[in-house]
C-alpha positions in Angstrom: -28.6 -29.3 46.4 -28.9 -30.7 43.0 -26.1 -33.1 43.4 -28.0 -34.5 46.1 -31.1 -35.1 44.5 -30.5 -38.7 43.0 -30.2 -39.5 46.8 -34.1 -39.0 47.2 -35.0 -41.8 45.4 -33.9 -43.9 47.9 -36.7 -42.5 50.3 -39.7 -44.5 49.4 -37.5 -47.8 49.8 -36.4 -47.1 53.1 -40.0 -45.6 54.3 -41.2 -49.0 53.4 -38.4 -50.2 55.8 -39.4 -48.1 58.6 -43.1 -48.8 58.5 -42.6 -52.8 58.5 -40.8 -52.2 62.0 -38.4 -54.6 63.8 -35.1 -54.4 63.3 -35.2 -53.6 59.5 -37.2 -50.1 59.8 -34.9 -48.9 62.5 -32.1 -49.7 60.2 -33.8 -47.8 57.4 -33.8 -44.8 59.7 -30.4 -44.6 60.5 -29.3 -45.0 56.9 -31.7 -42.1 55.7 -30.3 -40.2 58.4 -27.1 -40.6 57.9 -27.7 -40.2 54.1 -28.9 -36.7 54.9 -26.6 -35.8 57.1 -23.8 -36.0 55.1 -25.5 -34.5 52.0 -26.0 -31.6 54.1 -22.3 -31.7 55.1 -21.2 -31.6 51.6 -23.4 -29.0 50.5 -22.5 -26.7 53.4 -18.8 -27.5 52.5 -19.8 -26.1 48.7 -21.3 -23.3 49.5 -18.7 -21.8 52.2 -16.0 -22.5 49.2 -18.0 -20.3 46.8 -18.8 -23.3 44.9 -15.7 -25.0 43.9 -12.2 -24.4 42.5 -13.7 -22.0 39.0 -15.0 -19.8 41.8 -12.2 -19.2 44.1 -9.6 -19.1 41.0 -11.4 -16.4 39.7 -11.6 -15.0 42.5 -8.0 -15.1 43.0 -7.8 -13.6 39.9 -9.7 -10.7 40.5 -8.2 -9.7 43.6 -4.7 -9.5 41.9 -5.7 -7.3 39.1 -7.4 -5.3 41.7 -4.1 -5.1 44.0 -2.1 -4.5 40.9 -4.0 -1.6 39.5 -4.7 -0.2 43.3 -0.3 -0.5 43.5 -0.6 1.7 39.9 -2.1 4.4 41.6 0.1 4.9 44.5 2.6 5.1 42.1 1.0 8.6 40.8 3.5 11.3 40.1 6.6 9.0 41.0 9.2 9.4 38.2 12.2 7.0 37.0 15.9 8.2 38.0 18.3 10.0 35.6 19.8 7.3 35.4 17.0 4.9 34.6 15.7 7.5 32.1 19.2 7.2 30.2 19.1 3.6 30.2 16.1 3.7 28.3 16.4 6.8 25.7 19.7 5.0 24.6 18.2 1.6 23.9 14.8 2.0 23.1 13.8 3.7 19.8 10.1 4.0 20.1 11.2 6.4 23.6 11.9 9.2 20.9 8.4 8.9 19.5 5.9 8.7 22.5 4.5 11.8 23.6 5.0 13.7 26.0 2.1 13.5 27.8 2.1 9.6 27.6 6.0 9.7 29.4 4.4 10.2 32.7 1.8 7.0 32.6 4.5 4.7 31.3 7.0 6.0 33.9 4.7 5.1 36.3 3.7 1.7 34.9 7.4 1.2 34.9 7.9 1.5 38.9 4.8 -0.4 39.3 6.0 -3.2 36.6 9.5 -3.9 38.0 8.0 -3.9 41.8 6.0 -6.8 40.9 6.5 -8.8 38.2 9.9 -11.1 38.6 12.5 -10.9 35.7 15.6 -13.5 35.6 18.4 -14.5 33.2 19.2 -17.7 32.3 16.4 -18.8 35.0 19.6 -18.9 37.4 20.1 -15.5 38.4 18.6 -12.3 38.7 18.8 -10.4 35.1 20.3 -7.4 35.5 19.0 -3.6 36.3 19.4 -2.8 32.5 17.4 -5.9 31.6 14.6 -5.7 34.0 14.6 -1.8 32.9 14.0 -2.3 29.3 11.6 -5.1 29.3 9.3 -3.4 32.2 9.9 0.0 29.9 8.5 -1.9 26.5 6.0 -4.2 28.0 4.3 -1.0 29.8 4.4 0.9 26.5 1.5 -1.8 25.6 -0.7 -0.3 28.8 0.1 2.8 29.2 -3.3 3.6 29.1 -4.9 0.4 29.8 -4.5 -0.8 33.4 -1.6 -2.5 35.1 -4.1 -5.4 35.7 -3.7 -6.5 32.2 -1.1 -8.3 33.6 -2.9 -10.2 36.2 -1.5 -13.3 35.2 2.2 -13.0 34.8 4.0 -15.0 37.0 7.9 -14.2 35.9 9.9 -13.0 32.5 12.5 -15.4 31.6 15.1 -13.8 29.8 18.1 -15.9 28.0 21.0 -15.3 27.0 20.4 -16.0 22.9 18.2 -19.8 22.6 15.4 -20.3 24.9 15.7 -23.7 26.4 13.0 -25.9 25.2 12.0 -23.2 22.5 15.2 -23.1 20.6 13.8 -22.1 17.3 12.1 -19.1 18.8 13.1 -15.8 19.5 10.3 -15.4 22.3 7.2 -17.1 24.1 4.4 -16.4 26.4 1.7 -18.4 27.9 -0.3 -16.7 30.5 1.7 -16.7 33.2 5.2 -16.6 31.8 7.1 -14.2 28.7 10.3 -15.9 27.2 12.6 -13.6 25.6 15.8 -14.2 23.8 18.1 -11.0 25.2 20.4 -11.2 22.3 17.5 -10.3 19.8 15.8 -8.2 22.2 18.9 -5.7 22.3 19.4 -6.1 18.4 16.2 -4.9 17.3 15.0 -2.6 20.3 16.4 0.4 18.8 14.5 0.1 15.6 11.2 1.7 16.2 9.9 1.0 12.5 10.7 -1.7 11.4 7.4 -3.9 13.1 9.2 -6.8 14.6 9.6 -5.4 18.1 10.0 -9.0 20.2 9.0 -7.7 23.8 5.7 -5.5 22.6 5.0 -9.1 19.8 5.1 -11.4 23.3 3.4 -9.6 25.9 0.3 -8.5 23.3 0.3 -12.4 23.7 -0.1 -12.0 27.1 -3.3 -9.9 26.9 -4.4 -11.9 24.4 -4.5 -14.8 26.8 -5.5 -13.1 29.9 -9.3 -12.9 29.6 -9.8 -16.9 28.6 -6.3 -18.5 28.5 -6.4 -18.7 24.8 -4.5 -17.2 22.1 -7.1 -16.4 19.1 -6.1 -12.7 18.1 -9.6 -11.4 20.7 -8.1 -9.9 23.5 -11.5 -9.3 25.0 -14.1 -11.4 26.9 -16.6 -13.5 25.2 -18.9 -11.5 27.5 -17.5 -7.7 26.1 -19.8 -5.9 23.6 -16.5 -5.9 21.3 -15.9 -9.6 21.4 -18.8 -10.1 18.3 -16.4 -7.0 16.2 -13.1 -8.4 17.5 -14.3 -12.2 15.7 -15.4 -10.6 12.4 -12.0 -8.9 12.1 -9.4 -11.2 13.1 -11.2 -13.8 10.0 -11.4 -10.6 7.7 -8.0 -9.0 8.5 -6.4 -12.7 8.6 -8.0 -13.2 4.5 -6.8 -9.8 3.8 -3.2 -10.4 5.3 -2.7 -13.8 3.3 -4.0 -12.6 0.3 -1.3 -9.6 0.0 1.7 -12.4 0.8 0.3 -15.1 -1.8 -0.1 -12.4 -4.3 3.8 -11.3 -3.6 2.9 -8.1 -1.5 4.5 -6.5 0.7 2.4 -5.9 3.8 2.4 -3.8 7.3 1.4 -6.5 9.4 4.2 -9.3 8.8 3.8 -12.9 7.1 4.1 -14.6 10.3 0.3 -12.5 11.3 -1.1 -15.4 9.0 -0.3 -18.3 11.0 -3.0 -20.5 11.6 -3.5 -23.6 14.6 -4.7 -27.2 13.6 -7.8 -25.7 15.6 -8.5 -22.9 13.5 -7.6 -19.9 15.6 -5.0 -17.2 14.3 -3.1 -16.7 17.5 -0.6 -14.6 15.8 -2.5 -11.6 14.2 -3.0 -10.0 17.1 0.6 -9.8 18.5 2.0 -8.9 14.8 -1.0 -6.3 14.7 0.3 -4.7 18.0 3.8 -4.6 17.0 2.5 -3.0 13.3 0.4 -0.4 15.1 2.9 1.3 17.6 6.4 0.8 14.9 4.0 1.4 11.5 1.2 3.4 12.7 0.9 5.6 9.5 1.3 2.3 7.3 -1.3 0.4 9.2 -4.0 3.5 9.5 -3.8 3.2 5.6 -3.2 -0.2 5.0 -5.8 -1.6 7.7 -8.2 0.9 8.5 -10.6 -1.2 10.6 -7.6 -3.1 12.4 -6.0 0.0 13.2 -8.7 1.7 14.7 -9.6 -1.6 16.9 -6.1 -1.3 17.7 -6.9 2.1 18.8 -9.7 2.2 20.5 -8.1 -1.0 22.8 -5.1 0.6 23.6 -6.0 3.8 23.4 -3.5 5.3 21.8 -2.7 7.0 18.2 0.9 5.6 16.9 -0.4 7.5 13.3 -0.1 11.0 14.7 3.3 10.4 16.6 6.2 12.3 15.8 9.8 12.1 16.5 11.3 14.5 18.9 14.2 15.6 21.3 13.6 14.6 24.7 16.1 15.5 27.6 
């Protein structure tokens, strides 16, 4: 009712209306009446609404991470095809250094990924089995065990062909509801699983950077987290420490492009180049960056650092 409360200074005026009687204080009544009556409409309307457009978008929100991560569990035990699990070990490097126990929960995030979340080419056509594989395969490496609902706000990968229209001096984008991804790069540098510039895992920790406030600032947690205080201290240490190592001529794990900084302040980029650093340069970054790499860790919840390469079937 407190939009309605400026309306109440009106009531003295018309009282004095009503009480002189005639024709004037049975005019006052009707306005008051009216007055009320549609400031009760109003605030009826509100309230069945939830309280306006923040509410019921969050809402929305929250009912698709929910779906999402209830779709995850059905998916329990399901495995990928021969086939599919070909596809993958021959294009994806980081495949032969994941864990074993970790290949069930990505397999699973897999089936769930490319069930829901569209994936075209060229934004005219549907990209093709291989594509959709290998993006679903690396952007589910990033949650394998963090929920499927990290995703809540994806709305469709855009793959292209070598320039992305619009973004032609890019290799990828993201915003939160949409990943742009130059397939020509993609397929150049998937196979290299140290190098640190790994394009699908760089855009979609975008994507979970933006997901819990719609900006891009290297916290990928809410304002309201207990972490979100830690997160803020180390993204303006780790960003000093990063820029310091490539003004002095240093080579670093987390790459040059980690420093960029917006007109606003906010390092949108440490984050995603710290993602990409921690699952392709684990051992670098655990000695390099202690304190990142353990954020890193505890947020993903996996230990790149103690991963070895191995034979898989």
């Amino acid at each position: 009712m407190k939009k309605f409360k400026g309306w109440f200074l009106l009531l003295p005026l018309l009282y004095g209306n009503c009480s002189g009687g005639g024709g004037a204080g049975e005019l006052g009544l009707v306005v008051l009446c009216g007055i009320l009556g549609f400031g009760l409409l109003v605030w009826t309307i509100e309230k069945k609404n939830g309280g306006g457009p923040r509410r019921t978008s969050a809402k929305m929100t929250n009912q698709r991470g929910v779906f999402l991560d209830k779709l995850l569990k059905q998916k329990k035990g399901l495995r990928l095809g021969f086939k599919q699990r070909r596809i993958i070990s021959k294009n994806i490097g980081l495949y032969h250094w994941l864990p074993k126990e970790l290949l069930n929960p990505w397999e699973e995030r897999i089936l769930a990924f490319l069930e829901q979340f569209p994936i075209t080419h060229m934004k005219t056509k549907n990209a093709t089995e291989e594509m959709r594989l290998l993006v679903a395969a690396e952007a589910c490496l990033l949650i394998v065990r963090r929920p499927l609902s990290d995703y809540r706000h994806l709305q469709v990968v855009h793959l292209w062909k070598d320039e992305i229209v619009g973004s032609e001096d890019a290799r990828g984008t993201a915003t939160r509801h949409e990943v742009n991804l130059s397939w020509s790069y993609l397929k150049k540098t998937i196979r290299n699983a140290r190098d640190g510039h790994n394009l699908t895992l760089h855009e979609f920790a975008h994507l979970i950077d933006f997901a819990d406030d719609g900006v891009a600032q290297s916290i990928p947690v809410s304002a309201h987290s207990e972490d979100h205080k830690e997160w803020q201290t180390l993204v303006d240490q780790e960003h000093a420490r990063l820029m310091q190592a490539y003004e002095s001529g240093k080579n670093y794990s987390i790459r040059a492009y980690g420093g960029y900084e917006s007109i606003k302040g906010d390092k949108p980029e440490l984050f995603s180049c710290g993602t990409s650093a921690f699952f392709e340069r684990g051992s670098r970054l655990k000695r390099e960056c202690p304190k990142i790499y353990e954020a890193l860790k505890k947020f993903y919840g996996v230990d790149p650092a103690s991963w070895r390469k191995q034979k898989k079937a």
